[in-house]
N, C-alpha and C positions, 0 to 999 in steps of 0.2 A: 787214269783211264776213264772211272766215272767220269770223272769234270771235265775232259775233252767230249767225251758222248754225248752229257747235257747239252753244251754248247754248239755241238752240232743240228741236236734234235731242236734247241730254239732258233738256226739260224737257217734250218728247210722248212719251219715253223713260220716264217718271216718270208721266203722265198713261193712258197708253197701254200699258205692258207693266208692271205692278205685279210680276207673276211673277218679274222679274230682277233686283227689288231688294227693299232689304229688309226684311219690312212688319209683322216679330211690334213692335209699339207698344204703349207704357203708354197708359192710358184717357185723358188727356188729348189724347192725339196724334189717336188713336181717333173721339174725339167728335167734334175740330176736324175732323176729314177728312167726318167724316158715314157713313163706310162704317168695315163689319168683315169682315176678310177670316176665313173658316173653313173649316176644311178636313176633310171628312168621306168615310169610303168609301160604297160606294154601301148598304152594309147600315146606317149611320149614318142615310142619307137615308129609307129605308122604317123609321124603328123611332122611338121617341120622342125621341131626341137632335135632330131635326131640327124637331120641333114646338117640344123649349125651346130649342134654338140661335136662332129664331125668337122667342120671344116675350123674349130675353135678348136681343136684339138691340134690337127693342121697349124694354126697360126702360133701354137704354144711346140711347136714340132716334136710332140709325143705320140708314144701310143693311146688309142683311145679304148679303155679296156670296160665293156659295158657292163653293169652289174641292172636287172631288173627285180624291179621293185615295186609294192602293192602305196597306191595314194595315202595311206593308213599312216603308212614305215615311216614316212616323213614326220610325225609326229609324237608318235613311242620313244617313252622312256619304261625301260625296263619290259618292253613286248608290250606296253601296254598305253594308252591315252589318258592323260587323269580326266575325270567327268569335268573337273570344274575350271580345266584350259583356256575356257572363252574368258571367262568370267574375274579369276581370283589371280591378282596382279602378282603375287606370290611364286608363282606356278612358274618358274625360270628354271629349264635346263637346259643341256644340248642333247639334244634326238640322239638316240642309239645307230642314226642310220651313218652318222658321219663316225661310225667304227669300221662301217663296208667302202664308203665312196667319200671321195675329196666335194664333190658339188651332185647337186639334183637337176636336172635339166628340165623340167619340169613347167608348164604354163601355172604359175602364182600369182595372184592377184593379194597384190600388198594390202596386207589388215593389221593393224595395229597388235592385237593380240598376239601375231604371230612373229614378230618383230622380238618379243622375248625370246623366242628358240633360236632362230638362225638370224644369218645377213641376207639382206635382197640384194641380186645382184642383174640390175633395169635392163630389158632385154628390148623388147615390141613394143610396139604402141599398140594400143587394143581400143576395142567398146563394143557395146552391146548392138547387133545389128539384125537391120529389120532383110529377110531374104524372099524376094519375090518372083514370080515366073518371067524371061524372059523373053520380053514382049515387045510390044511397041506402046504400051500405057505410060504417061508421063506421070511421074513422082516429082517432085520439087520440093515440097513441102506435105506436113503432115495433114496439110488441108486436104491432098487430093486424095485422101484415104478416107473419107468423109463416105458412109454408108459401104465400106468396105469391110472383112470379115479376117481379123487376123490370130492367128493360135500363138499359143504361149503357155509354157508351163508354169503351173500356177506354185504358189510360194517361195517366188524369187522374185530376184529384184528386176528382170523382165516385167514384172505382172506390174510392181509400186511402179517404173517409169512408165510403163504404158498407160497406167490407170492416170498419173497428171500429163502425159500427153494430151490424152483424152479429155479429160476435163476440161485443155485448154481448147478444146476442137468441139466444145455444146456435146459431149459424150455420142458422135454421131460415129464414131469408129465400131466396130463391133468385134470384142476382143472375145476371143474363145480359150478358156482355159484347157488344157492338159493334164495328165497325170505325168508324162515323159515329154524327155525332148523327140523322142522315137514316136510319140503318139503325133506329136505336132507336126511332123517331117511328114507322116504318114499322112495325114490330112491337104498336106501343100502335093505331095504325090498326085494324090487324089482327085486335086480340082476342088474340097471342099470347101478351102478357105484362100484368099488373095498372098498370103502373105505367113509368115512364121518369124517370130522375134530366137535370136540364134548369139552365141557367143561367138566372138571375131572367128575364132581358131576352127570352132565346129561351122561355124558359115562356109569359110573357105573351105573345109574340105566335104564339106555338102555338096558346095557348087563344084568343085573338082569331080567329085565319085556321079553326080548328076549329069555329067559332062556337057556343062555351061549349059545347063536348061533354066540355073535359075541366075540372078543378078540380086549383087548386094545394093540395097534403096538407099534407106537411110542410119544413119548413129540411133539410138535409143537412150544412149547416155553418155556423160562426156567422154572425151577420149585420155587414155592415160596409158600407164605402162605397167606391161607384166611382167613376172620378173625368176632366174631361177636364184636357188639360196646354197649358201655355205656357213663353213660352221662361222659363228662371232666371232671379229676381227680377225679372220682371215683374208689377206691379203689379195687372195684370189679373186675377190668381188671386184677390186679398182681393175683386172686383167679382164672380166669379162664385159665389164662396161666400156673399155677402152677396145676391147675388137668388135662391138656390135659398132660403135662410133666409126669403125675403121671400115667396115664391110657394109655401110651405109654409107660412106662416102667414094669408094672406090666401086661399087656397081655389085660386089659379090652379094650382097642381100634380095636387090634386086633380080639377079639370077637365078640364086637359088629359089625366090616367091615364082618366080614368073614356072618354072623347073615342077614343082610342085604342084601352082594351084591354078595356071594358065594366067595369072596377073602378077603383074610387079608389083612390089614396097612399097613404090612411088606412087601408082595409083591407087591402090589400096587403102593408103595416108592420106591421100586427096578424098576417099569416100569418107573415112570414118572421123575428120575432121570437120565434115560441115555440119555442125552442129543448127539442127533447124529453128529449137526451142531457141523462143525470143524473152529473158527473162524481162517482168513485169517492176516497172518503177514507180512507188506511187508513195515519194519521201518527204515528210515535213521539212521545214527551215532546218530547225536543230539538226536534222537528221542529215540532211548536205552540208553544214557546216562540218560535224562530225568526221563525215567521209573524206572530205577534201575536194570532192570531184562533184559538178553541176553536169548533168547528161540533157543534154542539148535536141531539139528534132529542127532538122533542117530540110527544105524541100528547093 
């Protein structure tokens, strides 16, 4: 009678508190159960990660069972961060969080260091973009920012790309630093400054909540991809790259951008791809031998 009871108490245990055991699953596991456990903070939940976590839940035809979670959670091992994470190559686990949830939905910007804990699994194209009032002033290039006054919060890599923007523009730009992105926003409200340097994800939903007061100008740095994570060699990373693949070619991305942030994918890809920075070539012999490639100006 014990040992049927035990076995009962572990398998409402299983049923019942999914939280305390341990649920990051390759997609077969995934499917069979009919449920996907995700785990998102609650800025996750207001922004588009939670409309494709949703329609990617959809495409795996399960349920989508949300589990919220602190930016933090994604990096604890044992409730806690080791101090020297960034740093000491040593520092290899798998996060406590894939005890709660199969995947993060999360906007991550791939960093090497972080490549030791989980999988990336390549979602959006992103970059850092410049948001200015919409007007009738023509942007083309960083030239035409020339005696213009733009915010940015300072000790980020906003501040290093705009500082060699600058440089290459005779420092005639006028960057104003912030303490917040909230400080910087508050200033573009305001009339104080032209312009505010903004992450893709919080751009668009500036310009969304502004209701299209402002327009996205130009990239600030190249364009690349963001990405959510599962636990190491999890299977599920090749399923989530292959339905962003899937819902970028059939229009459902597009949809749901347009659904969201009053622009589509397609043109939103079209802004944050033109890269205006014209890098500088100024190479010895050796140095074009080297490369293989001789860069030409033709008129």
């Amino acid at each position: 009678m014990n040992y049927l009871l035990k076995k009962l108490i572990i398998l409402l245990a299983f049923f019942l508190l999914p939280g305390i055991l341990l649920l990051s699953r390759d997609p077969s596991e995934i499917k069979r159960s009919g449920k996907i456990y995700v785990g998102m903070t609650k800025d996750d939940i207001n922004n588009i990660n939670y409309p494709l976590a949703v329609e990617f839940a959809r495409y795996l035809n399960v349920e989508l069972v949300l589990v919220e979670i602190t930016w933090e959670e994604a990096f604890m091992q044992n409730g806690k961060i080791p101090d020297d994470i960034e740093t000491n190559p040593s520092q290899v686990y798998s996060p406590d969080i894939f005890k709660k949830v199969d995947i993060i939905c999360s906007t991550f910007t791939i960093i090497e260091w972080r490549k030791k804990l989980f999988d990336f699994a390549k979602t959006l194209n992103s970059a850092e973009l410049m948001v200015v009032l919409n007007d009738k002033s023509v942007i083309n290039d960083f030239s035409d920012l020339k005696g213009k006054s733009i915010a940015l919060m300072k000790g980020t890599t906003f501040e290093s790309n705009m500082n060699l923007i600058n440089q290459e523009n005779n420092n005639l730009i006028k960057l104003i630093l912030t303490e917040t992105g909230s400080e910087a926003k508050e200033k573009l409200n305001n009339g104080e400054v032209f312009g505010i340097i903004l992450d893709a994800d919080e751009a668009l939903n500036f310009n969304k909540q502004s209701n299209m007061k402002y327009r996205l100008a130009l990239p600030v740095s190249p364009m690349s991809k963001t990405a959510w994570t599962v636990e190491k060699g999890n299977a599920l990373k090749s399923e989530v790259e292959d339905f962003f693949r899937t819902i970028e070619n059939n229009g459902v991305l597009n949809d749901l951008f347009k659904e969201k942030f009053n622009v589509s994918y397609t043109s939103y890809v079209e802004i944050i791809s033109k890269n205006k920075r014209r890098e500088k070539v100024h190479r010895d012999l050796d140095e074009i031998i080297k490369s293989g490639k001789l860069i030409v100006a033709l008129r």
